[in-house]
N, C-alpha and C positions, 0 to 999 in steps of 0.2 A: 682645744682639739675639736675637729667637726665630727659629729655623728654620723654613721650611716643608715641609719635607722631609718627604716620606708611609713610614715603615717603614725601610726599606732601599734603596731602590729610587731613590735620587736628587731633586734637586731638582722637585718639581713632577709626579713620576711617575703618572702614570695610574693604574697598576696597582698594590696595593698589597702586593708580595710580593718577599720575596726574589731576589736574581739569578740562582738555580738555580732556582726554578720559575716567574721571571715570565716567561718568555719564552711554554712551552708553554703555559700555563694563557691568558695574553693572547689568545695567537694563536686558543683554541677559543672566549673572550667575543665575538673579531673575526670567525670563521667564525658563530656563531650570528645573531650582528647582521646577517648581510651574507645570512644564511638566509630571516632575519626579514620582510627589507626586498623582497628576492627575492620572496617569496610573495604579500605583503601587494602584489606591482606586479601579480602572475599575477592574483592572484583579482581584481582590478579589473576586467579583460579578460573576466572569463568572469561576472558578475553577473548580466547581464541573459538572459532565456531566454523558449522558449515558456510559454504559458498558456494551459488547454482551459478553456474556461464551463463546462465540467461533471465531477460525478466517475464517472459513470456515463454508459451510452446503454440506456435501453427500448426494443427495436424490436417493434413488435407484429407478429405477420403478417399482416396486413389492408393492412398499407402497403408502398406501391412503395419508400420509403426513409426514412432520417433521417437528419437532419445534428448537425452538433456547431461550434462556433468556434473558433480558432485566432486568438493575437494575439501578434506579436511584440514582446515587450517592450523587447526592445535596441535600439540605434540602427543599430546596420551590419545588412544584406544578412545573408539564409541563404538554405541549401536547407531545406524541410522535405520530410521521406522518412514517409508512413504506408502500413501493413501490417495485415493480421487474424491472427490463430494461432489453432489450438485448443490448450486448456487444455495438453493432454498436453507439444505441441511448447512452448510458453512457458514451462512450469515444470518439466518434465521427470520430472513424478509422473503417474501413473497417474490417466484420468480415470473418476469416478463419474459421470460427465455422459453419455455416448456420443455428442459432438461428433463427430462424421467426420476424422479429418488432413483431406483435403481440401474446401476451406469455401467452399459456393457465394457465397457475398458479394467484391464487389468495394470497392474505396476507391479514391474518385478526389475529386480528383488525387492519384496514386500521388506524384508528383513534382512539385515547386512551387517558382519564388522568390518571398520573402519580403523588400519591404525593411524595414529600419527603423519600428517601431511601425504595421506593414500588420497586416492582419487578412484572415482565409480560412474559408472555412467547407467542411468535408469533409463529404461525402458518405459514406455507408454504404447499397450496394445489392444488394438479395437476387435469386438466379436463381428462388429459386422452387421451388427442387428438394433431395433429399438432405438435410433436416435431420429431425430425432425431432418427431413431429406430437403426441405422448402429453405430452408433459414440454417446460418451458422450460429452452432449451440456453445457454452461457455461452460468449461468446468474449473472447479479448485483441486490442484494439486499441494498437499499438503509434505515436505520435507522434515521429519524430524530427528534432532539429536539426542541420545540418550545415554550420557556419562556414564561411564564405567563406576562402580563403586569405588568411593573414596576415601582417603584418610578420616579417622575423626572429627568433630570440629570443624569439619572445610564445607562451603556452601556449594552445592552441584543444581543447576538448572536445565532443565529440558527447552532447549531454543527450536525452537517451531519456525520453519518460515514459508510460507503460502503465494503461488503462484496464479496464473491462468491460464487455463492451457483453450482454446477456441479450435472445435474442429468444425470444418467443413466442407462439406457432404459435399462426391461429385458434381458437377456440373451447375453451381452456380452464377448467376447470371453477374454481368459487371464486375469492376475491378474495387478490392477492399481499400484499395490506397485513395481510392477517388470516395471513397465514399460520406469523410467528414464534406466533400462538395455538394453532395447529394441534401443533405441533411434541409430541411423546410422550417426556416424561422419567420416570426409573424409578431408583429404588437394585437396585446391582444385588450380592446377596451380600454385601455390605459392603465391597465391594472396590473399587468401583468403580459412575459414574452413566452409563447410556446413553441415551441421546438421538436420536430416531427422525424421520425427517422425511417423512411417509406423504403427502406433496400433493406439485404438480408445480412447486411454484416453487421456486426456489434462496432459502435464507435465510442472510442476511451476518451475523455477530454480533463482537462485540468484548467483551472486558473478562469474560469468564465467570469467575464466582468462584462455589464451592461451600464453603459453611462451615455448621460448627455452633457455637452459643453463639460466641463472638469469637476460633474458632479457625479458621482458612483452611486446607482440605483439598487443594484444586484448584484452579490457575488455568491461564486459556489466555486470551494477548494476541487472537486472532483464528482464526476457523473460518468458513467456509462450507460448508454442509450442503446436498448436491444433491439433487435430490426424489428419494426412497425409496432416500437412504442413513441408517446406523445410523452414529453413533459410540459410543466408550466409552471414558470420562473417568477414566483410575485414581485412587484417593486416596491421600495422601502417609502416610495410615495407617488404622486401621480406628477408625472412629467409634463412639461410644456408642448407646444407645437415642433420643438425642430427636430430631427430625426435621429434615433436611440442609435449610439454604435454598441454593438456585440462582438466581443473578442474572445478567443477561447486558446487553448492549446491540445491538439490530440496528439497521441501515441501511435505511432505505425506499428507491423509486425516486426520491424526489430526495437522496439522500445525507445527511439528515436523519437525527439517532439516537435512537432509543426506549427507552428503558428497562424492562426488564421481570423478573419474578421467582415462581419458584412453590416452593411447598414438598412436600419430598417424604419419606414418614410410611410406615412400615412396607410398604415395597416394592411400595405401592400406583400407579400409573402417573399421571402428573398435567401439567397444561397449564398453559403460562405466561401470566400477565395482566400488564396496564401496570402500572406503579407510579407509588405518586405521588410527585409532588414533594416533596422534605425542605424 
């Protein structure tokens, strides 16, 4: 008759090891399993969250306010808590913007409940006073969720999520859409490309790649370049003679991405255009 016996381990044994190391080695299959199961119950509890209509806010200053929406996606109750910051206080870097710490803008409602798949629409309102009248200014708006008390045992997270709202002041000159065109790129020494932004809007970019022939010198996931700052892009080494292409992707005011590229040829200064589609 054939046995069924797994190894050593006994009639029908689970595990299929030795009796000096099945025990330890069982026990850590049964802690992970029981990790596994644990997690996969937590994240159930915490799926559902805020959602803003938008990824940005334009406030122009012509206007008494602008609002934005709020939908909650889950089924139980929150609080939701929103807040403004400037750049400096939100990311704790040094701002090229000259935002004010203290920001005449209010958010109301500061404090709110939320039931279940409700929807809210926040308010953003200017005193009127204290911001750069030269230059469009950048703040964080901060949206937060704040679970209602919960069962025992169950994990609850405060989900945070952070926008940017740019307002700008009357009467600025030029148009913000044209302004990644605007932007002053340069080989600089061969060391290195700078990139100047001599207008008064903030331009968002993503995805910047500087290459020659199908070698990649430079990249950078994400910049934003405040009006009449300079950056300066190092190369990961010192390129040839022929001429560096620079690529990048901005963001417009509706969160939409453009693709754009200009070439830059004997340390001559040069301006980026769209590109076309492949």
């Amino acid at each position: 008759m054939t046995s069924n016996r797994v190894g050593q381990g006994g009639h029908g044994s689970p595990c299929p090891l030795s009796n000096s190391r099945r025990t330890p080695v069982c026990f850590l299959f049964f802690f992970r399993y029981t990790m596994l199961v644990a997690l996969v119950c937590c994240a159930s509890s915490v799926q559902a969250g805020i959602v803003l209509n938008t990824t940005r806010v334009i406030y122009q200053g012509n206007e008494k306010e602008v609002s934005l929406g709020v939908h909650n996606s889950g089924g139980g109750e929150i609080l939701l808590q929103s807040w403004l910051e400037s750049p400096t206080v939100a990311t704790n870097k040094t701002d090229n913007n000259d935002t004010p710490a203290y920001l005449p803008f209010i958010v109301t409602p500061a404090l709110t409940r939320m039931a279940g798949g409700g929807k809210q629409l926040l308010r953003i309102i200017h005193s009127g006073a204290d911001m750069p009248t030269d230059r469009e200014s950048v703040l964080w708006l901060n949206v937060q969720e704040i679970p209602q008390t919960a069962a025992e045992n169950t994990l609850q997270i405060a989900i945070r999520q952070r926008i940017k709202v740019f307002f700008r002041p009357d009467g600025l000159q030029g148009d913000p859409q044209q302004a990644p065109e605007q932007l002053n790129w340069q080989s600089i020494d061969n060391a290195g490309v700078q990139v100047e932004n001599p207008g008064p809007y903030h331009v968002s970019m993503l995805r910047i790649s500087i290459r020659q022939h199908d070698s990649e010198l430079a990249r950078l996931d994400s910049q934003m370049l405040a009006p009449h700052q300079q950056l300066r892009i190092p190369l990961l080494h010192t390129p040839g003679s022929a001429p560096l292409l620079v690529s990048f992707v901005s963001i417009n005011d509706y969160g939409g991405q453009v693709p754009y590229q200009v070439t830059l040829a004997d340390k001559e200064p040069g301006h980026a255009h769209k590109a076309l589609p492949r």
